[in-house]
C-alpha positions as CSV (number, residue, x, y, z in Angstrom):
1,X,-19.3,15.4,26.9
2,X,-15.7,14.1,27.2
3,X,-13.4,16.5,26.3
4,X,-10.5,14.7,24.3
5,X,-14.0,12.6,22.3
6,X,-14.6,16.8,21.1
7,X,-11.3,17.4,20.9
8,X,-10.8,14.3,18.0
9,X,-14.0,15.3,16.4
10,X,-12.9,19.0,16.0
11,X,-9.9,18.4,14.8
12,X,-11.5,15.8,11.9
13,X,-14.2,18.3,11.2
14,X,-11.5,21.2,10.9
15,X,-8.9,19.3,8.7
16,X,-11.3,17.9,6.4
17,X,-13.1,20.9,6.4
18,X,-9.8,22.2,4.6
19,X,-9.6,19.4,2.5
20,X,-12.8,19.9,1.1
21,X,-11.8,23.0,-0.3
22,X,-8.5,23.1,-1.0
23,X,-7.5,20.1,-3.1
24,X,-3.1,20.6,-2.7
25,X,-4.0,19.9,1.3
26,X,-5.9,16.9,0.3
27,X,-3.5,15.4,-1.9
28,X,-0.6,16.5,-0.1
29,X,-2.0,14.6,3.4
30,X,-3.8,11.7,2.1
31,X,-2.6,7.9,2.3
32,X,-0.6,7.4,-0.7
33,X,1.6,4.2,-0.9
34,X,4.0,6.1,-3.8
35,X,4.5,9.2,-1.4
36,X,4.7,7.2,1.7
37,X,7.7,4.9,0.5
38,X,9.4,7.7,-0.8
39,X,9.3,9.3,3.0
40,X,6.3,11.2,3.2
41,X,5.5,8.9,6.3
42,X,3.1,12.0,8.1
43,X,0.3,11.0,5.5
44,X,0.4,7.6,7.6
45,X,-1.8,9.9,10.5
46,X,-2.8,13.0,8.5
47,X,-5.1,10.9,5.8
48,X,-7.0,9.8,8.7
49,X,-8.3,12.9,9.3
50,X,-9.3,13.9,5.5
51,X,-12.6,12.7,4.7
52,X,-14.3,12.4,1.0
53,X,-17.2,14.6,2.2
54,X,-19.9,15.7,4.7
55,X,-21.5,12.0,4.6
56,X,-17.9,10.2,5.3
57,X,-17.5,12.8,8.0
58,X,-20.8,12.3,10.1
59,X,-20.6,8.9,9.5
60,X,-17.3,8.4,11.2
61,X,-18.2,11.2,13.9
62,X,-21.4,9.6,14.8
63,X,-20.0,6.2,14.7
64,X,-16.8,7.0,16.9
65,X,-19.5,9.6,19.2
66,X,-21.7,6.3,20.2
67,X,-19.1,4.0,21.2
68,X,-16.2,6.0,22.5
69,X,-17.7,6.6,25.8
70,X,-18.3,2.6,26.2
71,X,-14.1,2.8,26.0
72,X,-13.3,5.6,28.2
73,X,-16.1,5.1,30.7
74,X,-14.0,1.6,31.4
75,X,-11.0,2.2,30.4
76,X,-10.2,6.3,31.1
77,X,-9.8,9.0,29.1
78,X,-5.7,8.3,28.2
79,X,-6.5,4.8,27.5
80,X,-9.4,6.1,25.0
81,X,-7.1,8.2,23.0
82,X,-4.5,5.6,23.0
83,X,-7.2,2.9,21.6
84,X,-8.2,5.6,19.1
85,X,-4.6,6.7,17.8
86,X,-3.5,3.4,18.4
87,X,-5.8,2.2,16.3
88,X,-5.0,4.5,13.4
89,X,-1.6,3.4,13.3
90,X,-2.8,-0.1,12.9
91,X,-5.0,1.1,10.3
92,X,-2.4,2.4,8.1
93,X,0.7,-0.2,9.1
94,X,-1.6,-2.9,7.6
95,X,-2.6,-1.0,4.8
96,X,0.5,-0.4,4.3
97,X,1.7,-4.5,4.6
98,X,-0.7,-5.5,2.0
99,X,-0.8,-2.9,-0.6
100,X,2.9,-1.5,0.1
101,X,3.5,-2.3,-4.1
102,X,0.4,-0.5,-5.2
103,X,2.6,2.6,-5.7
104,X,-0.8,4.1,-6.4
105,X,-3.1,3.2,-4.0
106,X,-4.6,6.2,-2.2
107,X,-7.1,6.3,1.0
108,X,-8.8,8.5,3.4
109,X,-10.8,8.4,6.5
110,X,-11.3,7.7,10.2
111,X,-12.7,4.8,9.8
112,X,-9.5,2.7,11.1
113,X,-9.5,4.8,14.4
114,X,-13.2,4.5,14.4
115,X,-13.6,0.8,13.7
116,X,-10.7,0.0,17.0
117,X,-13.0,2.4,19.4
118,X,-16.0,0.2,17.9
119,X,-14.3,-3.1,18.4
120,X,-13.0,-2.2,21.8
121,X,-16.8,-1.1,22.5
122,X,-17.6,-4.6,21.6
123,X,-14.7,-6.8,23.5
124,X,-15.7,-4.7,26.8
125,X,-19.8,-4.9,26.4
126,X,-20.3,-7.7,24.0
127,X,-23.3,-7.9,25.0
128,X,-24.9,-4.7,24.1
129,X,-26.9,-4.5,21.2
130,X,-26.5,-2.2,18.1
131,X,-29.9,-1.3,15.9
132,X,-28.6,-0.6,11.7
133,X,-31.2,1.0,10.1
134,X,-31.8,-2.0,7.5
135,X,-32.2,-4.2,9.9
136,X,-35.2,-3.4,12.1
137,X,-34.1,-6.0,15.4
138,X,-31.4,-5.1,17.8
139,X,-27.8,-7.4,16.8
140,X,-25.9,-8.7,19.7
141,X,-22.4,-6.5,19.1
142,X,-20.3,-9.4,19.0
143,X,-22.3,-10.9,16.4
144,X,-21.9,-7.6,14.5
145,X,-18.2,-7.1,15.1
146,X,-17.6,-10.8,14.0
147,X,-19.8,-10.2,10.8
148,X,-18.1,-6.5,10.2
149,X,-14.8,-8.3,10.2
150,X,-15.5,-11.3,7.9
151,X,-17.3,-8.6,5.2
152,X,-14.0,-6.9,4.9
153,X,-12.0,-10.0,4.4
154,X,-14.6,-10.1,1.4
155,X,-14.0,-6.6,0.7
156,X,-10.2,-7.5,0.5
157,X,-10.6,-10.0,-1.4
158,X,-12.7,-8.6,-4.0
159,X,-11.4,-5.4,-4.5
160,X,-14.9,-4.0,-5.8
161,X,-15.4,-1.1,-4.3
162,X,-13.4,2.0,-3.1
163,X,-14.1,1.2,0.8
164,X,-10.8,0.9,3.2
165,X,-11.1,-2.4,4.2
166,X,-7.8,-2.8,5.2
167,X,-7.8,0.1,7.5
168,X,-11.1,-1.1,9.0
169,X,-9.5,-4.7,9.6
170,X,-6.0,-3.0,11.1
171,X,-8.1,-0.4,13.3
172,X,-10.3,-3.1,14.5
173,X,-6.8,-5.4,15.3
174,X,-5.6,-2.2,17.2
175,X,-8.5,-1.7,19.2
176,X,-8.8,-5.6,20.3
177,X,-5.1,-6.0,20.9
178,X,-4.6,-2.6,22.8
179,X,-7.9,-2.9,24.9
180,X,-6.6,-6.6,26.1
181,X,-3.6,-5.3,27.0
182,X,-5.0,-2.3,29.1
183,X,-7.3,-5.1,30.6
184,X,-6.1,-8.5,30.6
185,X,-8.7,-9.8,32.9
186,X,-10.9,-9.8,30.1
187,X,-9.1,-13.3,29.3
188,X,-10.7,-14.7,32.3
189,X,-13.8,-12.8,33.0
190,X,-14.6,-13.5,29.1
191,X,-12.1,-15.9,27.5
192,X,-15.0,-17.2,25.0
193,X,-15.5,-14.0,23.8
194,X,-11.9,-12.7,23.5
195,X,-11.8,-16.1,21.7
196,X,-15.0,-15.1,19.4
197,X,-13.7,-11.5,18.4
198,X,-10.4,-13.0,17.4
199,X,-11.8,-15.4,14.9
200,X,-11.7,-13.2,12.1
201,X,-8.2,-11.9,12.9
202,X,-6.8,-15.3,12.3
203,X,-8.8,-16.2,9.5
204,X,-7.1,-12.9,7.7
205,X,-3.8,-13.7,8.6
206,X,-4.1,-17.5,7.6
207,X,-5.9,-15.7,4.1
208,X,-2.4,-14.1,4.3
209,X,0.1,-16.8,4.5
210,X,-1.2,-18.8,1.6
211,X,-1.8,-16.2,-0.9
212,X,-5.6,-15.7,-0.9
213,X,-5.8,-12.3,-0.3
């Protein structure tokens, strides 16, 4: 196995190991809006290796354990951990953008790393197929990635549950914007589906300018 993939999922498994039993470390490292505007700007990285428990945890690990190797296979080990931290980053700078006067707003997670490795999974094999365990028929990734994207717009929007979206929507920006970047030739080996993948995107961002979100 690649050595910087165990290398990420140690170090989530040891930090929220520690947040799961000593609650001062969670608080003190997860995403809080309040904390980070007063300058606490570390929980930016740090919340995104706390998880709410065991079932968060594997979920993320198992996710990011499928689909790193798609983005480091192609793309090299440097360009995998930039895609991942990257990603993270994105995660919490949009986050940040649309709830940045929620002084309260707190959030944990991988999932925005997680969701860039999956996205950049997608952009460089959209056509591989991913099998959910509701859904009994293999799903063309792009298909999914597409449909992953427009549920959190809803999930945005409705503010009905205690899921990340925004984090998922940033890590999944990161991951599309960083892997083009590191491979531009995808724009001509695959321009429909760089195209495709970037629906969504736009579709938040015009939510965005007119006040729908």
């Amino acid at each position: 196995m690649n050595v910087f993939l165990i290398a990420i999922i140690v170090i989530n498994v040891i930090i929220s190991f520690k947040g799961f039993d000593d609650l001062y470390f969670f608080r003190k490292y997860e995403f809080h809006v309040g904390s980070i505007r007063s300058g606490e700007q570390v929980r930016m990285v740090s919340s995104a290796f706390l998880h709410a428990d065991i079932p968060h945890l594997a979920f993320n690990m198992l996710t990011l354990y499928f689909f790193a190797p798609v983005v480091y296979g192609n793309l090299g080990n440097l360009s995998f951990v930039l895609i991942y931290f990257g990603s993270l980053l994105f995660g919490s700078l949009l986050t940040m953008l649309f709830h940045k006067d929620d002084y309260s707003y707190r959030a944990i997670g991988a999932s925005g790393a997680v969701t860039g490795v999956l996205y950049s999974a997608i952009l460089l094999n959209p056509d591989m197929s991913l099998y959910l365990f509701f859904i009994p028929i293999p799903i063309p990734a792009y298909l999914f990635g597409i449909g992953y994207l427009l549920y959190s717009i809803y999930g945005m929007k409705a503010k009905n549950d205690n899921i990340g979206h925004t984090a998922h929507f940033g890590g999944a920006i990161g991951g599309y914007v960083i892997t083009l970047i590191k491979l531009p030739s995808l724009f001509a080996d695959n321009l429909l589906m760089v195209i495709l993948l970037a629906i969504p995107i736009i579709i938040l961002f015009v939510l965005a300018k007119f006040g729908k979100l």
